[in-house]
N, C-alpha and C positions, 0 to 999 in steps of 0.2 A: 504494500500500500504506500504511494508518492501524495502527500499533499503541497500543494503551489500555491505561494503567494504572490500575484505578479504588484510591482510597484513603480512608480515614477514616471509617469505618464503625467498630462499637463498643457498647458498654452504655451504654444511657440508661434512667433512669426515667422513666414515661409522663408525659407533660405537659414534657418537656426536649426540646431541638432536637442536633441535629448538621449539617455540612457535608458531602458525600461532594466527593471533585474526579477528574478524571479527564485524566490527562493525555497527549498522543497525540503519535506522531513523525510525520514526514513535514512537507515544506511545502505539504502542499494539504490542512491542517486547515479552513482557513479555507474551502474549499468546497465540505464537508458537513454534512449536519443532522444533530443529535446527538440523542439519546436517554437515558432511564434505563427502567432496565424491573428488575423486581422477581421474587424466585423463594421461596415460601415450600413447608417440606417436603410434598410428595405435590401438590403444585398445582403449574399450567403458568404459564410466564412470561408477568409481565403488564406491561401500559405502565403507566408511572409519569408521566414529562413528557419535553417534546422541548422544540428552538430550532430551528430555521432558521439557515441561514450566515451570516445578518448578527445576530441576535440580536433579529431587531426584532418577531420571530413567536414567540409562545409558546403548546404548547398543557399540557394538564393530563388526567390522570384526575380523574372524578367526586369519587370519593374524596381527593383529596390536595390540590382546590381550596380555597386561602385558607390555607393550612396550610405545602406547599410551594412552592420557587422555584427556577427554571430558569435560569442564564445563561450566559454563555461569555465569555472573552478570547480571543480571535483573535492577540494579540500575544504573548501565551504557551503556544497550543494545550492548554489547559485549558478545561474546561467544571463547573462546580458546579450540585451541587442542595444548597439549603438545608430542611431540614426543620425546620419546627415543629412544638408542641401534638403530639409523637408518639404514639402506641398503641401498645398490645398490638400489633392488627392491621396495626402496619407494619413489625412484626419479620419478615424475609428477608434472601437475598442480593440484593445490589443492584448491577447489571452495568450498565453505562454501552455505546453502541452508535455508530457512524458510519454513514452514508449519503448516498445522493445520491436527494432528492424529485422528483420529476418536476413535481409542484403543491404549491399554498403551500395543503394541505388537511387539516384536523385526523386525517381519516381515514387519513390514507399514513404518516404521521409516528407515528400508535399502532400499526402493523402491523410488527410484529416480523421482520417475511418481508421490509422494505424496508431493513434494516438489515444490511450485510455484512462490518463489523468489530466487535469484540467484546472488552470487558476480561474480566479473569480475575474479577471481583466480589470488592465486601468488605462481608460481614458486620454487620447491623444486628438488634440484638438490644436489645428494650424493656419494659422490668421494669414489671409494675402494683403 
């Protein structure tokens, strides 16, 4: 059992960064693959970026490539995503996610259906 608390979400003006972190109990953080996945109103939740359990595998949305960053501490069952160069269009909730990948494959790690614990989300709102 992983519980998530995702935190630091907030009002930025477009072109400002923020850090979300999300932090998980249990001691077999370390061997699942995390997530962020995005929910903006009347639209279905989308993948954002994933790590792998060692941290050594990253993948990205299309969109969020070169912009944001995925990583994890393992020795504090924390996981962050840093965001840059924000938009308009990255204003949602933003709900951090645990799992266990079966493959080291961009595609299992964006599927929201591979992910079986789940923070409560915070709040990313970006002013043009």
């Amino acid at each position: 059992q992983v519980q998530l608390v995702d935190a630091g979400g907030g009002l930025v003006q477009a072109g400002g960064s923020l850090r979300l972190s999300c932090a998980a109990s249990g001691r077999t953080f370390s061997s699942y693959a995390m997530g962020w996945f995005r929910q903006a109103p009347g639209k279905e939740r989308e993948f954002v970026a994933a790590i792998n359990w060692s941290g050594e595998s990253t993948y990205y949305a299309d969109s969020v490539k070169g912009r944001f960053t995925i990583s994890r501490d393992n020795a504090k069952n924390t996981v962050y995503l840093r965001m840059n160069s924000l938009k308009p269009e990255d204003a949602a909730v933003y709900f951090c996610a645990a799992g266990i990948m079966p493959y080291n494959s961009g595609s299992y790690y964006a599927d929201r259906l591979r992910y079986n614990y789940w923070g409560q989300g915070t709040q990313v709102t970006v002013s043009s």
